[in-house]
C-alpha positions as CSV (number, residue, x, y, z in Angstrom):
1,X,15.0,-7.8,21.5
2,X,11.4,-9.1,20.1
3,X,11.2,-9.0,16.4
4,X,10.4,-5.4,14.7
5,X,6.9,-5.2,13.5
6,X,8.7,-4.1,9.4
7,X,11.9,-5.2,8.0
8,X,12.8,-2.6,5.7
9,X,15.9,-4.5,3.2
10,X,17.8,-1.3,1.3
11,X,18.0,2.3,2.9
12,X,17.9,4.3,-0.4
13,X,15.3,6.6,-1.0
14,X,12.3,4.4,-1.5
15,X,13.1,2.2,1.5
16,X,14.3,5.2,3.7
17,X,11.1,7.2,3.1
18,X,9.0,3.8,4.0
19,X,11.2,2.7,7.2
20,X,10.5,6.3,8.5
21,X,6.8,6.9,7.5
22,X,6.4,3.4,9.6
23,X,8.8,4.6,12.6
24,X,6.5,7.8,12.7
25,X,2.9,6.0,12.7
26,X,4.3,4.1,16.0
27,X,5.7,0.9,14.4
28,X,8.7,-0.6,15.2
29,X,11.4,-1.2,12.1
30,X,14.6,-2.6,11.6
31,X,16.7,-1.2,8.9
32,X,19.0,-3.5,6.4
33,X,21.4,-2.6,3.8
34,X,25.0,-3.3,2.6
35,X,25.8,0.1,2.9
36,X,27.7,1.1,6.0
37,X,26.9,4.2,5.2
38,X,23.5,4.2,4.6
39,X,23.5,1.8,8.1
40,X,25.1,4.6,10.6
41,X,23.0,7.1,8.2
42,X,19.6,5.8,9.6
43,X,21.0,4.3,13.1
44,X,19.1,7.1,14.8
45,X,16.0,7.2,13.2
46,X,14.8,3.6,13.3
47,X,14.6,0.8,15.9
48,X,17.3,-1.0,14.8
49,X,19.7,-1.1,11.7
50,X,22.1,-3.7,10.3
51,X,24.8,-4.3,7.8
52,X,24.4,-7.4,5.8
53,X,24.2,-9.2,2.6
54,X,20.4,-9.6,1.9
55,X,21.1,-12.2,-0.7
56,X,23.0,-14.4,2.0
57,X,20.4,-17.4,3.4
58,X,22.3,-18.2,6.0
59,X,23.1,-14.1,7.6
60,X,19.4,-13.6,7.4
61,X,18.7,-16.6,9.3
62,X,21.2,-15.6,12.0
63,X,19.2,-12.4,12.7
64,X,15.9,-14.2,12.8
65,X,14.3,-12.4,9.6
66,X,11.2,-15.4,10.0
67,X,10.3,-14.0,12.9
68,X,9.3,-10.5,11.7
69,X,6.0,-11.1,9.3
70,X,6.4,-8.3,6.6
71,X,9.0,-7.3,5.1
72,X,9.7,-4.9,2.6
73,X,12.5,-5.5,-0.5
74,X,13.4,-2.0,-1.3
75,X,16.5,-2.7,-3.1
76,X,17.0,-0.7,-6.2
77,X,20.2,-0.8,-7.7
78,X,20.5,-4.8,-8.7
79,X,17.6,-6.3,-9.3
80,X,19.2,-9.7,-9.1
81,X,19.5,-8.6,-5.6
82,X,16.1,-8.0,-5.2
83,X,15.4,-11.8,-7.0
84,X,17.7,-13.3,-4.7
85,X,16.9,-11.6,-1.6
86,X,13.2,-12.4,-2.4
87,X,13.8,-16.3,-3.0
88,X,15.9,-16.5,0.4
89,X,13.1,-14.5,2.5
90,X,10.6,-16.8,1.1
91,X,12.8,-19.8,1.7
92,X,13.4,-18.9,5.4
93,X,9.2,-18.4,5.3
94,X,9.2,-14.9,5.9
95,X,5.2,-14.7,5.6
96,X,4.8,-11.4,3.8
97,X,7.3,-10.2,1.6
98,X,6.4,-6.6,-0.4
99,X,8.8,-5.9,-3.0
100,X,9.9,-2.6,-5.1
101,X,10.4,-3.2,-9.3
102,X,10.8,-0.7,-11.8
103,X,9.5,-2.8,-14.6
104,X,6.1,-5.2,-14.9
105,X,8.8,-7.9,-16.7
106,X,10.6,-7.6,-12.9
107,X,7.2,-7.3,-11.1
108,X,6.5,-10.7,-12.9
109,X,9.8,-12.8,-11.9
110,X,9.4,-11.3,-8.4
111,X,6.2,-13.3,-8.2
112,X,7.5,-16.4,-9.8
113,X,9.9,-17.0,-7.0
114,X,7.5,-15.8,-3.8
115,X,6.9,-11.8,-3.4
116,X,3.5,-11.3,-2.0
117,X,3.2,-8.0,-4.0
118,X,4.9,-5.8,-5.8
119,X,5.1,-2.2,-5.9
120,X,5.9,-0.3,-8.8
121,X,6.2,2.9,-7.5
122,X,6.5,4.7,-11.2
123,X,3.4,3.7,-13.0
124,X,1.4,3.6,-10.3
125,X,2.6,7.3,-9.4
126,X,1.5,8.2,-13.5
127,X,-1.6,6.3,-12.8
128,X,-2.7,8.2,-10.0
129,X,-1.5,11.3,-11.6
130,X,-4.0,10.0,-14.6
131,X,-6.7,9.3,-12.6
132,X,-6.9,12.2,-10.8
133,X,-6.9,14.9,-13.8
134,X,-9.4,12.5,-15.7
135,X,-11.7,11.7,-12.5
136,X,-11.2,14.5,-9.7
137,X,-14.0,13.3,-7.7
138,X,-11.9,10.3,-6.9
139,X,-9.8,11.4,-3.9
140,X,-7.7,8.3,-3.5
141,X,-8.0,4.6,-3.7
142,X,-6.1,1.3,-3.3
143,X,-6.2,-1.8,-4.8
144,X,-8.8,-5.0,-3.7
145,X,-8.0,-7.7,-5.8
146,X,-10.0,-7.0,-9.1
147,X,-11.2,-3.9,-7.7
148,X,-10.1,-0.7,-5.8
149,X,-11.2,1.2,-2.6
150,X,-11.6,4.8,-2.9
151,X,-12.5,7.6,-1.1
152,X,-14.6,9.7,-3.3
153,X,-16.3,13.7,-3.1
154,X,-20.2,12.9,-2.8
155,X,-21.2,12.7,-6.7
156,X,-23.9,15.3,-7.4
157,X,-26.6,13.5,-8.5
158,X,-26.6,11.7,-4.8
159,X,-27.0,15.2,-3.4
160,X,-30.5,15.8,-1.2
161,X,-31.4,11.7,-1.5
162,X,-31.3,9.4,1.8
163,X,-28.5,7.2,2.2
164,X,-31.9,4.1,3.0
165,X,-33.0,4.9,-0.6
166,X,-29.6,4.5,-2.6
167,X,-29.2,1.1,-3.5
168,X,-25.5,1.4,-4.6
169,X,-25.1,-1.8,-6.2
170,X,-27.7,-1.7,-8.5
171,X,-27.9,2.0,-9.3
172,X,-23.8,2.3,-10.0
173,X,-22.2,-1.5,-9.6
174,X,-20.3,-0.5,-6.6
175,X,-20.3,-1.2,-3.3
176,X,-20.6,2.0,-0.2
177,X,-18.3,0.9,2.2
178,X,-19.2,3.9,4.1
179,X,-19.8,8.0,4.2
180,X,-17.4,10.2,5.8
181,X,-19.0,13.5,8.0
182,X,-17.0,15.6,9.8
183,X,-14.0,13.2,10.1
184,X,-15.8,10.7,11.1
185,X,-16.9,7.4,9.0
186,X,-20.1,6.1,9.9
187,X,-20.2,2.4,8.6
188,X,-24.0,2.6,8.3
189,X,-26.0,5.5,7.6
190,X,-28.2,6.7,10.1
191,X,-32.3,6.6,9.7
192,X,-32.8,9.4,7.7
193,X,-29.4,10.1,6.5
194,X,-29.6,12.8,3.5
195,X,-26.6,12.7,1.5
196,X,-25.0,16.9,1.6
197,X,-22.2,18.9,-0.1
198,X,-19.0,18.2,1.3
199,X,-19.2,14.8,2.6
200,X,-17.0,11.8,1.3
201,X,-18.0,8.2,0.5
202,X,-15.8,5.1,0.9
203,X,-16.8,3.0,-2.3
204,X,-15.2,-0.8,-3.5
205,X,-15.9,-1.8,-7.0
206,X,-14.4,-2.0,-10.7
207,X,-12.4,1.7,-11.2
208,X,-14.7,1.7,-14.7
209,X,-17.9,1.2,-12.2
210,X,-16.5,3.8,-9.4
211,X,-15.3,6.7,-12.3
212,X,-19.0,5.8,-14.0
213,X,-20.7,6.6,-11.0
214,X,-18.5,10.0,-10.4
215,X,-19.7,11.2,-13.6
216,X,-23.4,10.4,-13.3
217,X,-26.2,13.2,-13.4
């Protein structure tokens, strides 16, 4: 069997919802937890599933973890699992290795010893939860390094100008990645582009920069 393109490490709810959001875009996933239970639980519904000790070097290695490129700590319940786990993927140079925390102390260690990134599903649930009462223009965005990429309602005061007449950078500090029309996103503008109600921009800058420019009039 070739290697799964995810490697989803602890079934609970975080990693379940993952494995099966990744299963249902057309990827292929393998499924590992100590549980039995949670094991047989998910047999079904992903490519493959196994019972092991993720903190175990040596039962990683016999399954070939190296050869699948990302994979995802979801453990929960011990976070000196999730350490240990983390340090033995990145021993057996697993080359990306996303992990779940519940704290920024935990997101920190998880670093130390080799995570490529950490999720912390909590704040950055409150944050977008934030964001979107104080900024509803902003639609949704991701991290880009010091920045974020969002996907943002047209502000107003771009309303009736040509996209060959907005310089983004200078006027808001951000960059226009690109405008979405009728569910399609056009990289570039066409000649003559005029920016209308109802159309979505694709923006990459500083949040302060991006929220700045949803407020302008």
């Amino acid at each position: 069997m070739k290697p799964a393109d995810y490697t989803v490490i602890g079934l609970g709810r975080f990693g379940a919802s993952v494995a099966l959001t990744l299963m249902q875009r057309g990827f292929t996933v393998l499924g590992i937890d100590s549980s039995i239970e949670l094991v047989q639980r998910y047999a079904a519904d992903l490519t493959q599933t196994v019972k092991l000790d993720s903190t175990d070097e040596l039962a990683l290695a016999e399954i070939d973890i190296q050869a699948c490129e990302t994979v995802i700590v979801a453990i929960g319940a011990s976070f000196e699992s999730s350490l240990m786990t983390t340090v033995a993927l990145r021993n057996l140079k697993v080359k990306t290795i996303l992990c779940k925390a519940l704290t920024k102390v935990h997101r920190d260690l998880l670093i130390t010893v080799g995570a490529t990134r950490v999720l912390l599903p909590e704040y950055e649930a409150g944050e977008r939860l934030a964001n979107e009462l104080a900024h509803p223009g902003i639609l949704e965005g991701i991290a880009a390094g010091e920045d974020r990429i969002c996907r943002v309602r047209i502000p107003p005061v771009l309303i009736g100008l040509r996209a060959g007449d907005v310089d983004f950078n200078v006027r808001f500090g951000v960059e226009c990645l690109g405008v979405i029309r009728d569910g399609k996103v056009h990289r570039h503008a066409p000649k003559g582009w005029v920016f209308g109600e109802g159309e979505t921009l694709l923006v990459m800058g500083p949040e302060s920069k991006i929220a700045r420019m949803m407020s302008w009039r």
